[in-house]
Each structure stands twice: as structure tokens, then as C-alpha cells.
C-alpha positions in Angstrom: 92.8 152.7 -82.9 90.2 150.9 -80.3 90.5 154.6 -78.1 89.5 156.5 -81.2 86.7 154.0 -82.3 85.6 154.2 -78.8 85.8 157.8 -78.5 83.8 158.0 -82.0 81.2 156.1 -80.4 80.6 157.9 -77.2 80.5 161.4 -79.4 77.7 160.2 -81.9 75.6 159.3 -78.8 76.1 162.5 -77.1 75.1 164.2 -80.6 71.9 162.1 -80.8 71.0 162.3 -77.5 71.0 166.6 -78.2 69.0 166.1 -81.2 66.6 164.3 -79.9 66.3 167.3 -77.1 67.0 165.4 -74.0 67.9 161.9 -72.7 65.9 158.8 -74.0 65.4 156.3 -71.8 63.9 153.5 -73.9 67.6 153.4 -76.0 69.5 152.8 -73.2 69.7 149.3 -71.8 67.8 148.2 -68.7 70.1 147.5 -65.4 69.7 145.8 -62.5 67.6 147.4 -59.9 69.4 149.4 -57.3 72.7 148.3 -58.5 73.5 151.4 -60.1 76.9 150.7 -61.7 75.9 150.9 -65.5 76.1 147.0 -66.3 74.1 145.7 -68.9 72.0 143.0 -68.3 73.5 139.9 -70.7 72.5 139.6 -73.9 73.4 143.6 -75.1 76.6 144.4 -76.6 79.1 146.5 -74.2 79.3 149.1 -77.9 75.3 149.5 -77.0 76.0 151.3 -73.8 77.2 154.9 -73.6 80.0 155.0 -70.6 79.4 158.8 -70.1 75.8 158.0 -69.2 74.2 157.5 -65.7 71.5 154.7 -65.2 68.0 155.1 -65.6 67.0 155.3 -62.0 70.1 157.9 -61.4 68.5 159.9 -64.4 65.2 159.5 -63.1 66.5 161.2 -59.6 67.8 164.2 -61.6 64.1 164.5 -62.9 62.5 164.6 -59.9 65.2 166.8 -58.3 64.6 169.4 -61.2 60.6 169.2 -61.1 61.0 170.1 -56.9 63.4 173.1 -57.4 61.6 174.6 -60.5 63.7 175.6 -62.3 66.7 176.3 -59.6 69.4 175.2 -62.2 70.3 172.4 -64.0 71.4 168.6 -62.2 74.7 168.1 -61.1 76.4 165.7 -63.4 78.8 162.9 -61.8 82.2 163.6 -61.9 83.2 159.7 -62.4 80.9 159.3 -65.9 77.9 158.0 -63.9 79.5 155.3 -62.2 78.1 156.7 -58.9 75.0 158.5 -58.1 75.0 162.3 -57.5 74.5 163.6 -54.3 71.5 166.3 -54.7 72.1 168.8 -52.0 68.9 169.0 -49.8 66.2 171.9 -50.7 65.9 174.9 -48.6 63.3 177.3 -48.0 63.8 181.4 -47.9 64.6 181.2 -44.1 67.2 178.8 -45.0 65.5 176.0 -43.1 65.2 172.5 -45.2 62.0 171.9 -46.3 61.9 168.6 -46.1 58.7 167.2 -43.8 60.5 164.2 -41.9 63.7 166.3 -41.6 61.8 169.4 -39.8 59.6 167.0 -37.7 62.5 165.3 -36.2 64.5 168.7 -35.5 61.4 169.8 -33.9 60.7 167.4 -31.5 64.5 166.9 -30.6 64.1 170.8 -29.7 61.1 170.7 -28.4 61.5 167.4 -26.0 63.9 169.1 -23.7 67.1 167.9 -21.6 65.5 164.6 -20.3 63.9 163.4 -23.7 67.6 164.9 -25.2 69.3 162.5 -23.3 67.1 159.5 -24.0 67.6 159.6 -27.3 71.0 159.6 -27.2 70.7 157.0 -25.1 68.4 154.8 -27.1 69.6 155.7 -30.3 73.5 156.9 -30.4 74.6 154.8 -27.5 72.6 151.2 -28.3 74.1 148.2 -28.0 73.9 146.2 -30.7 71.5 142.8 -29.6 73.1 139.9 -27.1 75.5 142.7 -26.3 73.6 143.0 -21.9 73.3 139.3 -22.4 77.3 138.9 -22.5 77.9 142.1 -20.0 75.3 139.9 -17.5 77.4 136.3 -18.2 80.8 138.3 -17.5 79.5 139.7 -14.5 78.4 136.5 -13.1 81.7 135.0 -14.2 83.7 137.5 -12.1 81.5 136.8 -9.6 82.0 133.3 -9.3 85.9 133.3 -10.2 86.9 135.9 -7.9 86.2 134.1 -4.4 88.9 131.3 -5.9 91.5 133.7 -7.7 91.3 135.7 -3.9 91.9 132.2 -2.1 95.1 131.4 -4.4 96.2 135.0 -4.6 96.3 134.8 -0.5 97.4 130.9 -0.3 100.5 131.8 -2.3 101.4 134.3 -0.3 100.7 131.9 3.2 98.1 133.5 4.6 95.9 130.6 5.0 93.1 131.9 6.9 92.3 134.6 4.6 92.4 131.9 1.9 90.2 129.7 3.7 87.4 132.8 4.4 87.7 133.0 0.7 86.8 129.9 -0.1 83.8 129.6 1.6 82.5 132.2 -0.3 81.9 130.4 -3.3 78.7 128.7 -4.1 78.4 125.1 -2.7 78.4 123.2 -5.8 81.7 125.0 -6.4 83.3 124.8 -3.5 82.5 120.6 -3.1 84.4 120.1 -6.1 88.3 118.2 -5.5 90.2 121.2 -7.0 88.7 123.3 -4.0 88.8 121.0 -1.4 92.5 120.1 -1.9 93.1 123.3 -1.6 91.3 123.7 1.7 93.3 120.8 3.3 96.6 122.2 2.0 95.6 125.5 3.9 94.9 123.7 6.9 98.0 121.9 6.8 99.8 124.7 5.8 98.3 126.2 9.4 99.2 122.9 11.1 96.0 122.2 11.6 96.5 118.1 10.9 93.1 116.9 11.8 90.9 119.8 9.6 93.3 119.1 6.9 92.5 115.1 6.9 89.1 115.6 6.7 88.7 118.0 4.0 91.5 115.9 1.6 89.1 112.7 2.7 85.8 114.6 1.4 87.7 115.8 -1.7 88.5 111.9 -2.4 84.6 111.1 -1.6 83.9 113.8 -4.6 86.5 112.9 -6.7 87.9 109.2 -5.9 89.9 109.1 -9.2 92.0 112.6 -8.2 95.7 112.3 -7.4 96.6 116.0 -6.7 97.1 117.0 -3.6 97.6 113.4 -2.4 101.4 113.9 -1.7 100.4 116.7 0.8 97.7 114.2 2.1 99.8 111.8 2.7 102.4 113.6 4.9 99.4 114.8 6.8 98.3 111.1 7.6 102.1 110.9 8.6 101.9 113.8 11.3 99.0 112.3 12.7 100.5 109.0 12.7 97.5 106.9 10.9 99.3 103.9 9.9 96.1 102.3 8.5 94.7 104.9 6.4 98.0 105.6 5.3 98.2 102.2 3.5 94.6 102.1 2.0 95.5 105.7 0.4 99.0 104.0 -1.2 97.3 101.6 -2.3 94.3 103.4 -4.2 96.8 105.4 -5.4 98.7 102.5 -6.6 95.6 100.8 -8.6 94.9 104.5 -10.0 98.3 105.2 -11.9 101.6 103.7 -11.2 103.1 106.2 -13.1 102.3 108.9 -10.9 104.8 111.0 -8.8 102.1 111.7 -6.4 101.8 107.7 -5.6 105.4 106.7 -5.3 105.5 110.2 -2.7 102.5 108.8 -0.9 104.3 105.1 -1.0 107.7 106.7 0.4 105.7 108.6 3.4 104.0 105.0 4.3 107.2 103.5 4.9 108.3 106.4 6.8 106.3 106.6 8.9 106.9 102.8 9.6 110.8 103.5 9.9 112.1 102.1 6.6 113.5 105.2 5.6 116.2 103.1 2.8 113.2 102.1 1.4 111.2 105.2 1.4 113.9 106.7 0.0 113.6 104.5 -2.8 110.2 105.3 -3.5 110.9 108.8 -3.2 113.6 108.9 -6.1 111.4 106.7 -8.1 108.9 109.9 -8.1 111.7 111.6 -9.2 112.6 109.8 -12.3 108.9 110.1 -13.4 109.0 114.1 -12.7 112.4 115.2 -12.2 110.7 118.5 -11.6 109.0 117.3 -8.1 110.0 119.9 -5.5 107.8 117.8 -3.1 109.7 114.9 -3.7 113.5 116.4 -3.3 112.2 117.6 0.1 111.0 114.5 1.2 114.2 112.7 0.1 115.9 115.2 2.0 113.9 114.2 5.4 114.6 111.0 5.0 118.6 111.4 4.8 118.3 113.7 7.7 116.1 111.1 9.5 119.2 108.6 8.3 121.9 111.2 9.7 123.1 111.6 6.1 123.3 115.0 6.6 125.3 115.8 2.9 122.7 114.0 1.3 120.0 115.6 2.9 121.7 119.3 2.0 122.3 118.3 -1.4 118.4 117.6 -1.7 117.1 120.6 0.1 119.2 122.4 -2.5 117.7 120.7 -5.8 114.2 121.5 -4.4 115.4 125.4 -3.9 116.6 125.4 -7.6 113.3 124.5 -8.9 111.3 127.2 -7.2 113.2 129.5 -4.8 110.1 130.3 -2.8 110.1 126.6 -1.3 110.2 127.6 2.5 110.5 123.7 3.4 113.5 123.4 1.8 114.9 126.5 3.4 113.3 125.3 6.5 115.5 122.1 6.3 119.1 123.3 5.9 118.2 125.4 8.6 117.7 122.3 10.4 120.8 120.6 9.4 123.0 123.3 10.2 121.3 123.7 13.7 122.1 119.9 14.1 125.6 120.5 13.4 125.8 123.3 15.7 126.2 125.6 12.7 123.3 128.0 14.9 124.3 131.4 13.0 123.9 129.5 9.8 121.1 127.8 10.9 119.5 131.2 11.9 120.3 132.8 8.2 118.2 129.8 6.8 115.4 130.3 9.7 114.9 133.6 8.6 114.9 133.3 4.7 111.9 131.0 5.1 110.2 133.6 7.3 110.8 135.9 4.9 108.6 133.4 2.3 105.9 132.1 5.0 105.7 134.4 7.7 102.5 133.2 10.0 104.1 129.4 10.6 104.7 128.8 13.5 107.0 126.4 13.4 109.7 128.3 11.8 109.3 130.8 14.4 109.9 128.1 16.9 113.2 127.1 15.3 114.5 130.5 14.9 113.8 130.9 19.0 115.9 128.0 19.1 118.7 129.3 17.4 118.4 132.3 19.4 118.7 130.0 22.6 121.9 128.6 21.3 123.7 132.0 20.4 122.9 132.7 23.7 120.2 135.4 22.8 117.7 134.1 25.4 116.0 137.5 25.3 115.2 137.5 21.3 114.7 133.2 21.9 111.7 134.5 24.4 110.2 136.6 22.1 110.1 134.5 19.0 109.3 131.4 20.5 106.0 133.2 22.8 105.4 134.6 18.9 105.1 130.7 17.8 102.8 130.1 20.8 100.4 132.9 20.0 100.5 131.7 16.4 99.8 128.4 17.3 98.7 127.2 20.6 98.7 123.3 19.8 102.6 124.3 19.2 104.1 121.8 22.1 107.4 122.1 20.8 107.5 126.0 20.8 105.7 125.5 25.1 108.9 123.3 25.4 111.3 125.4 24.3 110.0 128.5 26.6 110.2 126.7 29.4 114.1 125.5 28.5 114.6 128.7 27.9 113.1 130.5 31.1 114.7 127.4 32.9 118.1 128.5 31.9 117.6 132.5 33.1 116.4 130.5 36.8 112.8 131.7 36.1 112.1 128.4 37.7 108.4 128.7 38.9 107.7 130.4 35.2 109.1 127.5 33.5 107.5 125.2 35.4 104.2 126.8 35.0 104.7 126.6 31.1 105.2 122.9 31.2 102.0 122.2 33.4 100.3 123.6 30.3 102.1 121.8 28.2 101.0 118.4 30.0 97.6 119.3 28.6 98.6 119.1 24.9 101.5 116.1 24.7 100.4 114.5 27.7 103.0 111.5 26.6 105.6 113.6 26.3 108.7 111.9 27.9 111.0 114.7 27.3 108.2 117.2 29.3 107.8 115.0 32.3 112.0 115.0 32.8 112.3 118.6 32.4 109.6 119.1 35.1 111.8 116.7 37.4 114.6 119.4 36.6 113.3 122.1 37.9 111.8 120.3 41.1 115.3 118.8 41.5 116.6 122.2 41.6 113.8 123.8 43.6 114.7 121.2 46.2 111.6 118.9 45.7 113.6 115.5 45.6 110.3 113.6 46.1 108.3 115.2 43.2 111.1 115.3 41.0 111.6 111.3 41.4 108.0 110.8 40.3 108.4 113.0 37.0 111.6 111.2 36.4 109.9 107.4 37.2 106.8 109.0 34.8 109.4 110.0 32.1 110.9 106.3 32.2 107.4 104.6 32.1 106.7 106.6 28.5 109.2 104.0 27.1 111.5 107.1 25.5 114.6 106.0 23.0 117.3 104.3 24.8 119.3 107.2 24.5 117.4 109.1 27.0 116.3 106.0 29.1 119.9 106.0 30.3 120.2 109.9 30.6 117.1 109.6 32.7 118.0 106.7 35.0 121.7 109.0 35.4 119.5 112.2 36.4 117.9 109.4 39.0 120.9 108.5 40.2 122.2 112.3 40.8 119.2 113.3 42.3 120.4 114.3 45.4 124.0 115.8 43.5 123.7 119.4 43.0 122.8 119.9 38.9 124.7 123.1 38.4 126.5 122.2 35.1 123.5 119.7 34.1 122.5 121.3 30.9 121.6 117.7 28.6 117.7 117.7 27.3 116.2 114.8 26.0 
């Protein structure tokens, strides 16, 4: 019954509205301007308003569309009941060109502007960027700018290539690169390339710019230990102390301080105290396992190399230091299997290149041991172990005057080197020098070596005038 009395309605408004010979505007109710959905404005009756019929301004538009095509045919109705406006279709001329001003002014000078002006406007107008839009392009730009000098020096530290990584570093701006973040990063290069002395003194700026840092300072610490600073080794455990007890990094730098002072049960201590506060330290594993290879604990030692590889696989120090047990046990093919895994991870050190020449030596592969170890030279030439172990190995082929030639350079870079100073009385002793062979033997003794090799040198003192032909012990 409400759809008939509805219907009722809308037909006795159509009829009025065709007696009264068109549409009257003043009967229908006023709406809101330019919202042109019908709704009455409140205070009229929904009944007053005729559903079927469009808003005043819409019927206002059908006026003006029938006064401009005089006469071409009646408006298009809406095919929704005047809930949306009708779209006129645009007037055209007898040539069939619209005729409306703006439109043909526009076409015209688009045709007439040619290519270039063709182009800018599609430039300026289709292809704009909304505002702020260059601003952000310009930010992101400068961004990649600044990031890519440091993601290059990671990208190429990861992968041990330190000097790249360093040349990469310095390419970023100086209030960048004298930050702690970047400077830790160049001293881990430069110990990474063995380069001890470089690597203290960019870890010491990087703790003048940021004194309240504690990355990096495991790394730092075991550098002091190379160099064998006993002093600054203590001040930087105990900063590191009064900074956060809790640390791993401190009880690593505690452990490496009483290394380096012999007290390897109680560095060993301090290193598994790190490891209770991170069990996930791969540093630390690898430091405990020095220490029970220091101790001769050489199960131990394995069983800690092997923790550290089972946290990250690409850990060439841990590979590094099986390698060294098994070559300590005379395990050499082993040993070389290990050797070569961690070249395979950090191929430019030159110590691991050394230690594989030295498992060459001992299988006998004096050839391959030549290569590898002049390889670790040319890698490295502060290496003295690597000049040491050429001249062993030239020494045992009887390249006597080649061997010895080696260790008179070597006497430049380890100039208190008991072991070089006896190996130089070898060879003298078998090139028939007795009298310079005593006085490298007497200068060996006055280095104060281990007792070990005291004795071994006062017995190659007193066979000096025994023929050495099965004398094969080092120091």
C-alpha cells in the first residue's frame, strides 16, 4: 500500500507539471548548492519532493543546453531519476569541429606549437610531479650517496678484502667517517691485514670519539696483545670494566690481559664468563680455544674451535686453529684440509698461507711449501714467520747461500729473533764457517730463548765441529 501511495504521488506531479506546460521551479524545494543529489534542505516533507525529478541547477543546464542548440531536440533525461546529472554531449559545428572557444584555442595551439612545444607540454602537464615529489628524489639521491661508500666497505670487508674496504671508507665525508661505528671498522681491517700498529691507532681514535663504545673492543684488545702493550692493555680492561660488567666484550678484553701476562687458567676463566653472558660469542669460543692450545689441552681446544664453527661457518680463525692443532700433532694432511678451508673463506692473509707452506714442508712437498710460503711474503712483507720458514725450507733442498740470504733479511724485521740467529749458525756450520757459526749460536743464547732451546743450542755448541747430517731439530 506505501508503493501504490507513493506511485499515486509521483503521477499527480508529473500530470501537474504537463498542465502547467513545463517544469516549475519555484514548487520544487531548494537544495544545497552543487550537491546535486535531490535532498531537501530540513524543514520539507520527503512526500514534497518528486523522486523522478532532477535539481534545479541540473534543470537549469538542460535550459541552457536547449537555448545553444536551437531547437536540435529535446534534453536527455537521466536514466537514474535525476540522481545524477546528464552528460550533454559537446556542440558541433557543420565541419564537425566543436564549437566551443576554449576547446578550439587549445587544439590549435597544441597543433600549431610544433614537436618541441608538443613535448613540453606533456612534460609540464601529463608527466608533473605532484609538489615535494624533486625534493624527496634530491634527499634519496644524497642518501645513496652517502650510504654507498659504507655498504661498499662492508660488502668488501665481509668478503676479506681489506684494502678495498679501507679505500671505501675514506670516501665518505669526514664527519662520517670520525664516527666509532667507522673507525672500528677501520682498525678491524687493518688487523684483519696484520697491520697491528695502524689498527691500534684507529681503535684509540674511535675510543677518543666515542669513549662510552664497547664494540669492537674484543678485536682491540687482541691487537694490544700482538703488540705486546701490557700497559694499555690494562687501562682498556679496566674502562671497560667501569663501563658495563655485563658485557662479553670486557670479560674478552679481561681474558686477553691475563694472556698476554701468562695466566692462561685465569684467562680462561674470564673467557667463559663472556660466554655465559652471550653464549653466542664466536670471538670468545676462539679465544678459549687459544688458550687450551697455549695450555697443550689440545681436546679442549678442538672442542672450542668447533663451537665457534657451529655458530657461523665462515669463522676462518676457528678453521685456522684446528689446522693448528692437527699440525701440532703431526696430523699435516689433516692440518692442510683445515689450512685450505680457511683460504677458501679469507683468501689474501697471509698467515694462513704461511701455515699451509708449512704443511707442505712436512708432507715433504718442498716445491708447493716454496710457492705458498714466497705467496705469504709478497702478501705480507712484515710476515717473519713466513721469511723463516723459506729459509727452513730452502735449507733442507741445500740451497744454502739462498737460505741464508733470506735470513739476513729477516734480521731486519725480528732482529731478537732467537730462533733466526741459530738457524743462521746452521747453515755456517754446514758451509764450514765454524767461527761465524759459534757467534750466531753465542748471539741466539744471549736472546735468553725458553729453556727448551737454551739446551738444544748449547748441544749444537757442543757438536760444532761433528758433521750435522741428520740434524734436523728447529727451535
Amino acid at each position: 500500500s506505501a508503493g501504490a501511495g507513493s506511485g499515486a504521488v509521483r503521477r499527480s506531479s508529473r500530470l501537474a507539471a504537463q498542465t502547467q506546460g513545463g517544469l516549475d521551479i519555484s514548487t520544487t524545494p531548494a537544495t544545497e548548492a552543487g550537491s546535486g543529489d535531490g535532498i531537501p534542505k530540513p524543514g520539507y516533507a520527503a512526500e514534497d519532493v518528486d523522486p523522478t525529478m532532477s535539481p534545479p541547477h541540473h534543470r537549469a543546464h538542460h535550459r541552457r543546453g536547449r537555448d545553444r542548440a536551437a531547437g536540435a531536440g529535446q534534453s536527455r533525461g537521466s536514466l537514474d531519476g535525476g540522481s545524477r546529472p546528464p552528460l550533454p554531449l559537446p556542440p558541433t559545428s557543420s565541419s564537425g569541429q566543436g564549437t566551443n572557444p576554449g576547446m578550439n584555442a587549445g587544439m590549435n595551439a597544441g597543433m600549431n606549437a610544433g614537436h618541441g612545444s608538443h613535448n613540453g607540454l606533456l612534460h609540464a602537464g601529463m608527466n608533473a610531479h605532484p609538489p615535494g615529489c624533486g625534493r624527496f628524489a634530491e634527499g634519496a639521491a644524497a642518501t645513496a650517496a652517502l650510504l654507498r661508500p659504507l655498504a661498499d666497505g662492508l660488502r668488501t670487508f665481509s668478503m676479506f678484502r681489506c684494502d678495498e674496504a679501507l679505500a671505501h671508507l675514506r670516501e665518505l665525508p669526514r664527519s662520517q667517517y670520525v664516527t666509532g661505528y667507522v673507525l672500528c671498522l677501520v682498525g678491524r681491517a687493518y688487523a684483519e691485514m696484520v697491520n697491528y700498529p695502524e689498527a691500534q691507532r684507529a681503535f684509540e681514535w674511535a675510543r677518543t670519539v666515542c669513549p662510552h663504545g664497547l664494540d669492537g673492543m674484543e678485536v682491540y684488545s687482541t691487537v694490544l696483545w700482538h703488540l705486546k702493550k701490557e700497559t694499555e692493555l690494562s687501562y682498556l680492561a679496566q674502562e671497560c670494566v667501569q663501563l658495563d660488567r655485563l658485557a662479553p666484550q670486557t670479560w674478552c678484553v679481561l681474558g686477553n690481559c691475563f694472556s698476554l701476562q701468562k695466566e692462561h687458567e685465569t684467562a680462561l676463566r674470564f673467557f667463559q664468563r663472556a660466554l655465559q653472558l652471550d653464549p653466542r660469542c664466536t670471538y670468545a669460543h676462539t679465544l678459549c680455544g687459544h688458550e687450551f692450545f697455549a695450555n697443550e689441552d689440545f681436546e679442549k681446544a678442538m672442542g672450542c674451535y668447533r663451537n665457534a664453527l657451529r655458530l657461523d661457518g665462515r669463522h676462518y680463525n676457528a678453521w685456522y686453529g684446528i689446522g693448528t692443532v692437527y699440525y701440532r700433532q703431526e696430523k699435516y694432511e689433516l692440518s692442510e684440509y683445515h689450512f685450505r678451508h680457511a683460504l677458501s673463506i679469507n683468501s689474501r692473509s697471509s698467515v694462513l698461507f704461511c701455515y699451509l707452506g708449512m704443511a707442505q714442508h712436512a708432507l715433504r712437498r718442498n716445491a708447493d711449501a716454496l710457492t705458498l710460503l714466497q705467496h705469504a711474503i709478497d702478501l705480507d712483507k712484515r710476515n717473519p714467520l713466513a721469511k723463516y720458514e723459506k729459509a727452513s725450507v730452502l735449507l733442507s733442498e741445500d740451497r744454502l747461500e739462498d737460505a741464508l740470504e733470506e735470513l739476513e733479511r729477516l734480521k731486519e724485521v725480528a732482529p731478537r729473533e732467537a730462533s733466526v740467529f741459530f738457524l743462521i749458525g746452521r747453515i755456517h756450520k754446514k758451509l764450514g764457517a765454524a767461527d761465524a757459526a759459534m757467534v750466531a749460536f753465542s748471539t741466539a743464547l744471549d736472546l735468553k730463548p725458553a729453556s727448551a732451546d737454551v739446551n738444544l743450542i748449547k748441544s749444537a755448541i757442543e757438536k760444532l765441529h761433528v758433521p750435522d747430517d741428520s740434524e734436523e731439530e728447529d727451535l
